[in-house]
C-alpha positions as CSV (number, residue, x, y, z in Angstrom):
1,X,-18.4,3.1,16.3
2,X,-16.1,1.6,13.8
3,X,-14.1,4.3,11.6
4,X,-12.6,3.5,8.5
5,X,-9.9,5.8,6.9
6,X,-8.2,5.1,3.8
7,X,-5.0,6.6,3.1
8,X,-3.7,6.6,-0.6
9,X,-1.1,8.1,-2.8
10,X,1.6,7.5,-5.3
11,X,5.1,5.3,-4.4
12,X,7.6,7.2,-1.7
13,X,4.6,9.5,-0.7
14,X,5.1,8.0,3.0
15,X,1.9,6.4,3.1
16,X,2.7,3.6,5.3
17,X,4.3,5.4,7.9
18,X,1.5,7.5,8.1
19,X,-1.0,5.0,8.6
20,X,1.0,3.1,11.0
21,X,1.1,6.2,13.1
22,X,-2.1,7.3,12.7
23,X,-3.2,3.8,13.6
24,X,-0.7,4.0,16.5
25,X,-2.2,7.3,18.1
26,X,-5.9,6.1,17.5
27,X,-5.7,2.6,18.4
28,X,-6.8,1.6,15.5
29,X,-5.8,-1.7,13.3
30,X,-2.9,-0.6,10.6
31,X,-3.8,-2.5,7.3
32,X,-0.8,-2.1,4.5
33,X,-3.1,-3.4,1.5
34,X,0.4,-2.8,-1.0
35,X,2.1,-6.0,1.3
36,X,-0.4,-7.8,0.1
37,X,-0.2,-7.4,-3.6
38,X,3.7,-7.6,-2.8
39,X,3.4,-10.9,-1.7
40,X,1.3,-12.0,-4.3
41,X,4.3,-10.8,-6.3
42,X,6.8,-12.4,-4.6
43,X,4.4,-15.8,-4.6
44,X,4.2,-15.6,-8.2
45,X,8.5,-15.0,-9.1
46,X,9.0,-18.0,-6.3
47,X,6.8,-20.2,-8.9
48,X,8.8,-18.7,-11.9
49,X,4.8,-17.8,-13.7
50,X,4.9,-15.2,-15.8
51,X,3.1,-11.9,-14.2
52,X,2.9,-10.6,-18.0
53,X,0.5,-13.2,-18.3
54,X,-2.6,-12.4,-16.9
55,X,-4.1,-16.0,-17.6
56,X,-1.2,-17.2,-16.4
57,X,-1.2,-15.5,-12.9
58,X,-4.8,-16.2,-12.8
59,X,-4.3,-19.8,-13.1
60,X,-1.6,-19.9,-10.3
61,X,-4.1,-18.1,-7.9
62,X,-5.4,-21.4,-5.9
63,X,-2.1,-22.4,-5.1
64,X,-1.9,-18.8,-2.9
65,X,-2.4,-18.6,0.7
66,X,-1.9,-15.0,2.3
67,X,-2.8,-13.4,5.6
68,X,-2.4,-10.8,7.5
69,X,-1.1,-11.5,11.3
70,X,-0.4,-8.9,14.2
71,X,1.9,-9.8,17.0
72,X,1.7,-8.0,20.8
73,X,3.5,-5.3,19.2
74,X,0.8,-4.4,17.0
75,X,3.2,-4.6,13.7
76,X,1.7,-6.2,10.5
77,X,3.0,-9.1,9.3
78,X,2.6,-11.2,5.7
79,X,2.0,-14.8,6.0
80,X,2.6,-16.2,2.5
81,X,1.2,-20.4,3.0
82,X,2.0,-20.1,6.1
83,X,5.7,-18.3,6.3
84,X,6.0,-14.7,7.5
85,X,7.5,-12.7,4.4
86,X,7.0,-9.4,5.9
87,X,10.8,-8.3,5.0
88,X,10.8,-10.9,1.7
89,X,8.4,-8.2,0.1
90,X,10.4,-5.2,0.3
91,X,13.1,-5.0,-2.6
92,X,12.5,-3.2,-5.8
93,X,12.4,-6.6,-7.9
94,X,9.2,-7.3,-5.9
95,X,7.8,-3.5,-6.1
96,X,8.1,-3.4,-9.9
97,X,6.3,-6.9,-9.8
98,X,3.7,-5.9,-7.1
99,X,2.3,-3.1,-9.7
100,X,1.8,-5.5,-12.6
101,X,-0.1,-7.9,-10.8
102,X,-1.7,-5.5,-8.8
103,X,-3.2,-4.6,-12.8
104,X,-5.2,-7.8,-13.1
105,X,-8.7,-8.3,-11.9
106,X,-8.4,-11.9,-10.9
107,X,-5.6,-10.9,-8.3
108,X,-7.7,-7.8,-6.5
109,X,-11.0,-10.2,-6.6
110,X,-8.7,-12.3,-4.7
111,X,-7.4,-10.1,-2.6
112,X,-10.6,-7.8,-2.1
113,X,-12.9,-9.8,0.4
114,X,-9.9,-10.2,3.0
115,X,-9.3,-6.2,2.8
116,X,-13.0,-5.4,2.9
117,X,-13.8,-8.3,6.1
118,X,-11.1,-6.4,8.1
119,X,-12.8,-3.0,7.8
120,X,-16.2,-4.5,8.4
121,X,-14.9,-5.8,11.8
122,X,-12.2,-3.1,13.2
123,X,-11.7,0.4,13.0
124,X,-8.7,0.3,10.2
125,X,-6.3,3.0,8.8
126,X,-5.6,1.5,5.3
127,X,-3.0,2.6,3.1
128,X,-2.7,1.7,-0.9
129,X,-3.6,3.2,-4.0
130,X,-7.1,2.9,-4.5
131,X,-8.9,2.5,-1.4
132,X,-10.8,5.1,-1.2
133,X,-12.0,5.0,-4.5
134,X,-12.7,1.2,-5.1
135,X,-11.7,-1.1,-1.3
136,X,-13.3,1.5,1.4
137,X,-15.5,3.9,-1.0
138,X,-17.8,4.9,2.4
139,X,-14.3,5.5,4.4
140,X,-15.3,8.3,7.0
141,X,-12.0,9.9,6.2
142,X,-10.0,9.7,2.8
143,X,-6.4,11.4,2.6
144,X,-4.4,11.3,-0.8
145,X,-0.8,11.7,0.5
146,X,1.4,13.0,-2.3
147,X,4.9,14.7,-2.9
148,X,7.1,16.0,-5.7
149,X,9.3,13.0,-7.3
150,X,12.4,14.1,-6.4
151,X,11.0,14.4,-2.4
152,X,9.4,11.0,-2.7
153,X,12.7,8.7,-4.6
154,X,14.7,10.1,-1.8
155,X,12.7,8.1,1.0
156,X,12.2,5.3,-0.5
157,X,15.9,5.3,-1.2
158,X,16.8,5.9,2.5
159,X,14.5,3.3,3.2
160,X,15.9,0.7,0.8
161,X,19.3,1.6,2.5
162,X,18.1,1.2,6.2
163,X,16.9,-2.0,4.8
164,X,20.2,-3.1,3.6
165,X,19.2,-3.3,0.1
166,X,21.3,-2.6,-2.5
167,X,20.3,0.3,-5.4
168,X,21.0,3.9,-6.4
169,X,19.0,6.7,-5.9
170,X,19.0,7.3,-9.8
171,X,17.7,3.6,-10.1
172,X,14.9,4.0,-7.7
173,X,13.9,7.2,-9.0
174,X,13.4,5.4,-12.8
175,X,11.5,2.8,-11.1
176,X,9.6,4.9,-9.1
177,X,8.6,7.3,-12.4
178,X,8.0,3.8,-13.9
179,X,5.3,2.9,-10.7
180,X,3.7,6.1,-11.1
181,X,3.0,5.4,-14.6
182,X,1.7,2.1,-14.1
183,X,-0.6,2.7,-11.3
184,X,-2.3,5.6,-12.6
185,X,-2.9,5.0,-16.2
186,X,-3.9,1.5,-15.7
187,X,-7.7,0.7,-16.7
188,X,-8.6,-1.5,-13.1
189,X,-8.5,1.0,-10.4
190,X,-5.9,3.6,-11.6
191,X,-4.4,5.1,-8.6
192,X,-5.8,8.6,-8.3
193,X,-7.9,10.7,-5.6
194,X,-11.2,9.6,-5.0
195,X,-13.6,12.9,-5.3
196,X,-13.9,12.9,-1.7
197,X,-10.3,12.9,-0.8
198,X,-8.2,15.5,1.5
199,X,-4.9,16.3,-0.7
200,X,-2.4,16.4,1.6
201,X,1.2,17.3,0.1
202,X,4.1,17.0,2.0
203,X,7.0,17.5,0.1
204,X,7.5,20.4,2.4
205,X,6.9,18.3,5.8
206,X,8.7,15.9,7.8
207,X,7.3,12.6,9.4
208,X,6.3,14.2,11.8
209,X,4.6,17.3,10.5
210,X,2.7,15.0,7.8
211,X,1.2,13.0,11.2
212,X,0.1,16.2,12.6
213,X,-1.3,17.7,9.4
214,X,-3.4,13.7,8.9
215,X,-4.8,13.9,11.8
216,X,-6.2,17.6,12.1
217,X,-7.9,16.8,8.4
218,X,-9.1,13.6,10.3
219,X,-10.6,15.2,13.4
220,X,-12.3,18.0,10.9
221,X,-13.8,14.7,9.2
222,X,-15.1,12.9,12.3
223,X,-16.3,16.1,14.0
């Protein structure tokens, strides 16, 4: 049987590392749908178009080739016309970008039939902000992973650092609050729980508690 679950939640919540583990655990196929917008982003900064322009971005579109490639390791890598950009994606220039174009239709049609194929074929654990309301609505199992703000700009700022990147946790913080504005007040699939969702806080739990909590809600689902 092919099980779909669709993990989704506001910036810093810890989504990805929660569906890489869950994904891990069930031997499942990790999908990180927000790489994908990312490298869109990045795509469209390289070309110097103007992601405040819609018709503009639209227009740029063809030129786009993106993929998603797992090695022996399992790990999910971004292959943006035909160069891995997995670590490319990551720095807050890109994130703010990655949530504007993530607004327009013509990018998520674009982007839509590569995310739906994979869950057709594999059992997935996809992570983003709306798929279990508009890329995986029949998803078995739904979680919306959330946390407080303060709780949520403090990994993602430990998690810039570990990268290497350079920023402050008062910087990621605004962008973060800016994010969260963005995705859920925008008109094309605001990021907010689908009706059938879990809400799992874990401002309150470690890494390892929030895997634990997941995956009882997941084997209440499938039961």
């Amino acid at each position: 049987m092919i099980v779909n679950i669709a993990v989704d939640g506001p910036a810093g919540a810890g989504k990805s590392y929660l569906a890489r583990a869950i994904a891990k655990r069930r031997g499942y196929l990790y999908v990180d749908t927000g790489a994908l917008y990312r490298t869109v982003a990045l795509y469209m900064t390289q070309k110097g178009v103007d992601i405040g322009n819609p018709t503009e971005v639209e227009a740029s579109l063809p030129g786009l080739s993106v993929s998603l490639d797992y090695g022996d390791d399992g790990e999910q890598r971004v292959i943006l016309n035909g160069k891995d950009v997995s670590g490319s994606i990551r720095t807050p220039e890109i994130s703010s970008a990655a949530s504007k174009v993530s607004a327009i239709p013509a990018v998520r049609a674009y982007l839509l039939d590569l995310q739906k194929d994979m869950a057709k074929t594999h059992s997935v654990v996809m992570d983003g902000r709306d798929i279990g309301t508009v890329i995986l609505p029949d998803a078995q199992v739904k979680i919306f992973l959330c946390a407080n703000e303060k709780a949520r700009a403090k990994r993602r700022y430990l998690e810039l650092c570990e990268k290497g990147i350079a920023t402050t946790p008062e910087e990621v913080e605004a962008e973060m609050a800016l994010r969260d504005k963005n995705d859920s007040t925008r008109k094309i699939a605001p990021a907010v729980p689908a009706p059938d969702a879990v809400i799992l806080d874990n401002s309150d739990l470690d890494r390892e508690g929030t895997v634990e909590a997941a995956l009882a809600i997941i084997d209440k689902r499938l039961s």
